[in-house]
C-alpha positions as CSV (number, residue, x, y, z in Angstrom):
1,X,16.4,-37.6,-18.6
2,X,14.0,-38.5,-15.8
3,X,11.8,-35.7,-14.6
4,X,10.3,-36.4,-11.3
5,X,7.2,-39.3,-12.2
6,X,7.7,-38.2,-16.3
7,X,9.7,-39.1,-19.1
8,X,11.7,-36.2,-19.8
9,X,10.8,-32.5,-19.0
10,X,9.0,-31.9,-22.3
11,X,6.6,-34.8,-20.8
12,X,6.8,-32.8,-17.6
13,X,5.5,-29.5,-19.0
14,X,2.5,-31.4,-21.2
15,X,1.3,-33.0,-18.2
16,X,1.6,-29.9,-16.5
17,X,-0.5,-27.3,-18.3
18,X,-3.0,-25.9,-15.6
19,X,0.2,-24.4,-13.5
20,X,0.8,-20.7,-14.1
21,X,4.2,-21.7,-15.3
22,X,4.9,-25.5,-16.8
23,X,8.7,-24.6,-17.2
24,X,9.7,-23.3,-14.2
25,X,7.2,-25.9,-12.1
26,X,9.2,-28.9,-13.5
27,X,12.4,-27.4,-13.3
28,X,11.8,-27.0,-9.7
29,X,11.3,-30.9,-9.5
30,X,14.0,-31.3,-11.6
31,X,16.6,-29.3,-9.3
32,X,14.9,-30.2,-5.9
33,X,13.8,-34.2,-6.1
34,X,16.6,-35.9,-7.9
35,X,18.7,-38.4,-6.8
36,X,21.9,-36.6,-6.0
37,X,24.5,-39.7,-5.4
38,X,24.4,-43.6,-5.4
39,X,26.7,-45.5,-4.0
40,X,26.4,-49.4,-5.4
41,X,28.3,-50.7,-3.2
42,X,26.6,-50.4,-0.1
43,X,23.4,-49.8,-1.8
44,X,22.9,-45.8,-0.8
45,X,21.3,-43.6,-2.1
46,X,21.4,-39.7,-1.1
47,X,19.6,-36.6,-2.1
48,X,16.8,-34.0,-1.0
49,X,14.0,-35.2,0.5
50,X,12.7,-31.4,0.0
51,X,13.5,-28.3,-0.6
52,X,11.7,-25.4,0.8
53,X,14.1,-22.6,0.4
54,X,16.8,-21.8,-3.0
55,X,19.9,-20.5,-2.6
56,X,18.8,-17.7,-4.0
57,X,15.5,-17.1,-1.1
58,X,13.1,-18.1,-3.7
59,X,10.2,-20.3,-1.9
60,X,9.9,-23.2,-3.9
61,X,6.8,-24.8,-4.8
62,X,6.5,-28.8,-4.8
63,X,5.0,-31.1,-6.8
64,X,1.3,-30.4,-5.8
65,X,1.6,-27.0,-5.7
66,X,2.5,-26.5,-1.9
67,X,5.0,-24.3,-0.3
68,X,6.4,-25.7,3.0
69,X,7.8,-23.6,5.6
70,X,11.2,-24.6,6.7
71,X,10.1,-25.0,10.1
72,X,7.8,-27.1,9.8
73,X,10.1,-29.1,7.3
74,X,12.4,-29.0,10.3
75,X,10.1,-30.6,12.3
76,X,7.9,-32.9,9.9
77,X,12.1,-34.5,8.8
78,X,12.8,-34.9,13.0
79,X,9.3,-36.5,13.7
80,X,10.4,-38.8,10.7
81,X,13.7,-39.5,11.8
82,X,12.8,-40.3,15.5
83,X,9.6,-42.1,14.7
84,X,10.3,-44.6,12.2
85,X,13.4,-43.7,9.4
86,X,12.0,-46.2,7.0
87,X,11.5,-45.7,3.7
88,X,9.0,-47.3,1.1
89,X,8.3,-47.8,-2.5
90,X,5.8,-45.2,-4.1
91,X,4.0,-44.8,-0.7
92,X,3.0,-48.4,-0.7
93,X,3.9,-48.7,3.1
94,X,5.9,-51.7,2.3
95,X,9.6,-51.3,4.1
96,X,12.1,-51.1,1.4
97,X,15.2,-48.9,2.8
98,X,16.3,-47.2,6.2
99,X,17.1,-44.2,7.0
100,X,21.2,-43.5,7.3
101,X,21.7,-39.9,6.6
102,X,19.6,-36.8,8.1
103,X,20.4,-33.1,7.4
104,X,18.2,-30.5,7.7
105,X,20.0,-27.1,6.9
106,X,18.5,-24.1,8.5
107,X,20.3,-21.0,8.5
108,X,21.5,-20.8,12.2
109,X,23.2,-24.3,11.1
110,X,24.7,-22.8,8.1
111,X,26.0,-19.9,10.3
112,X,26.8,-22.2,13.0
113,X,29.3,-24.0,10.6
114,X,30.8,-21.1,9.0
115,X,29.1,-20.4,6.1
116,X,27.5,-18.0,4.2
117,X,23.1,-18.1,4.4
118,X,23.1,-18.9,0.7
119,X,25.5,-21.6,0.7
120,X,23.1,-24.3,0.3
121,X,19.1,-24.4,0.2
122,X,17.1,-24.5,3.1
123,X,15.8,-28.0,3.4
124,X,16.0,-31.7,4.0
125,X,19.0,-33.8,3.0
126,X,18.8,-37.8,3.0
127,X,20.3,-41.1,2.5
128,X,18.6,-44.1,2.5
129,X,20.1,-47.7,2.8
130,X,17.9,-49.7,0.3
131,X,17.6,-52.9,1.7
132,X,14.9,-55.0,-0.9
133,X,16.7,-56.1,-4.1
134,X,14.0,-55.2,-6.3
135,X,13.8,-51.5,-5.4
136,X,17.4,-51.3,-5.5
137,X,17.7,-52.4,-9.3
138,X,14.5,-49.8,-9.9
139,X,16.7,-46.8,-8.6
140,X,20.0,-48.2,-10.1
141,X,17.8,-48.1,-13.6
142,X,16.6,-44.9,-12.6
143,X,13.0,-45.9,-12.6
144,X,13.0,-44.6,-9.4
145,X,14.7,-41.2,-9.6
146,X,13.6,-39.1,-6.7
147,X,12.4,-38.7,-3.1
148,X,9.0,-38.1,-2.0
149,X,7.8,-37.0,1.2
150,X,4.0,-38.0,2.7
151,X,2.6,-35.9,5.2
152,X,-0.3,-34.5,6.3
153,X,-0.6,-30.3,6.6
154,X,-3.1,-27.7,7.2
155,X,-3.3,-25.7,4.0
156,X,-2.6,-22.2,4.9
157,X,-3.3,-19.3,2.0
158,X,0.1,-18.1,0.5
């Protein structure tokens, strides 16, 4: 099975030497980045765009070896949604999908519904309607397995 950008997660962990822990870096792109539900029909796809938080309070740390504070998660995924909700291929820049879905859980959300601060993780929910035919059969085939968010950020020491 597809982890993140690699074959499986023993290609994961062998492409991932230099981080203090292989394992635990690609399971945290295993549990965070994939594609959580397609619906063929309608040609959706849902899933979280990040995750800065576990259920469990561990800060997780992405792909490149950044933490993001769920703050500014909160307000890097509104920026997104009221700027532009369009997604791309790969970070060509190339439209390929729109924006449908957009659910950032915070805790004063969680508590504001009723439920317990470790129900879900803190982060960034989506679904995208993917609108070119191409890129649809890609994430159908699971070529295509997981979102990625660009952004620009001032690194700040852990």
């Amino acid at each position: 099975m597809p982890v993140g950008p690699y074959k499986d997660m023993a290609a994961c962990m062998a492409a991932n030497q230099d981080k203090a822990d292989p394992k635990a870096f690609c399971a945290a792109m295993e549990h965070r980045m994939k594609l959580a539900k397609l619906d063929q029909e309608r040609q959706l796809v849902f899933g979280w765009a990040n995750v800065a938080v576990r259920k469990n309070g561990e800060v997780v740390t992405d792909h490149q070896g950044d933490q993001i504070d769920p703050t500014v998660l909160e307000n890097a995924a509104y920026g997104f949604t009221l700027e532009s909700g369009e997604g791309d291929e790969m970070h060509t820049a190339t439209v390929r999908s729109h924006l449908v879905e957009s659910f950032m859980v915070t805790p004063d959300k969680l508590e504001a519904m009723g439920l317990a601060k470790n129900a879900l993780p803190l982060g960034w929910w989506v679904g995208f309607h993917v609108e070119d035919p191409q890129t649809w059969e890609r994430v159908k085939a699971g070529e295509l397995s997981m979102f990625s968010i660009a952004g620009v950020a001032e690194a700040v020491p852990a």
